[in-house]
N, C-alpha and C positions, 0 to 999 in steps of 0.2 A: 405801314405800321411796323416797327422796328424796336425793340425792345436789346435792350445791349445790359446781358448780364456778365458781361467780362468783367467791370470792372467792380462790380456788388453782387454777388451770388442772391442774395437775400432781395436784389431790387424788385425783380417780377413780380413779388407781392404785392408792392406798396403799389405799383404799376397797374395789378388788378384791380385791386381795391379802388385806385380812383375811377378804373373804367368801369366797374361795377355801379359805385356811386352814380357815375354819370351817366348812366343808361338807366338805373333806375329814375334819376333824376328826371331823363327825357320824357317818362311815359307816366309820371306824377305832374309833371308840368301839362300834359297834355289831357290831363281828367284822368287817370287810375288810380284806384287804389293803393295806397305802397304795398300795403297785406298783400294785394293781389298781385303783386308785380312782384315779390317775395315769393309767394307761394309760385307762381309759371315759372321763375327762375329756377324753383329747386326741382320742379318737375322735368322742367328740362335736361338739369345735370342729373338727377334719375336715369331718364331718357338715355342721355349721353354714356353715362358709366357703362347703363345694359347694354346697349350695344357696343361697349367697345370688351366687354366681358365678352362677349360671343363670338367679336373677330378683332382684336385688338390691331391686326394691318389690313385691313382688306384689299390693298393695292395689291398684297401679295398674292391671293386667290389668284388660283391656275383657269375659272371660268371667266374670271373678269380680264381676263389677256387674251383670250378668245373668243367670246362671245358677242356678237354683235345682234344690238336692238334694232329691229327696222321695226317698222309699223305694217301690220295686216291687213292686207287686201281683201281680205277672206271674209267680206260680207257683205251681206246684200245691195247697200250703193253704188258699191263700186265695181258689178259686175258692168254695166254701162259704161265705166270709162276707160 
């Protein structure tokens, strides 16, 4: 997916818009509501905006450069293995 605003500042728009459309499109063809495919949409960019309100880089976080997720051993099944 490749979007080339060099040579139209203003393209990404129109670029949205048709991917917008056609996403909407896909889940009206498939039995949704538009309302409701409307309304999850906005929810989502809700969704999206708060959290980028809260940490607008998170790549940069000094725990996420160090921190490593394993999974816990630390119950009862797995005392056996």
């Amino acid at each position: 997916m490749t979007i080339a605003i060099e040579e139209d500042p203003q393209a990404w728009r129109e670029d949205l818009r048709l991917r917008l459309e056609g996403l909407v499109d896909l889940f009206v063809v498939a039995g949704i509501q538009q309302e409701d495919v409307f309304a999850a949409i906005l929810e989502d960019v809700d969704g999206l905006r708060s959290a980028w309100i809260r940490d607008p880089d998170p790549a940069d976080d000094e725990t996420a450069k160090t921190t490593i997720d394993e999974p816990s051993n630390d119950w009862p099944a797995a005392e056996g293995r």
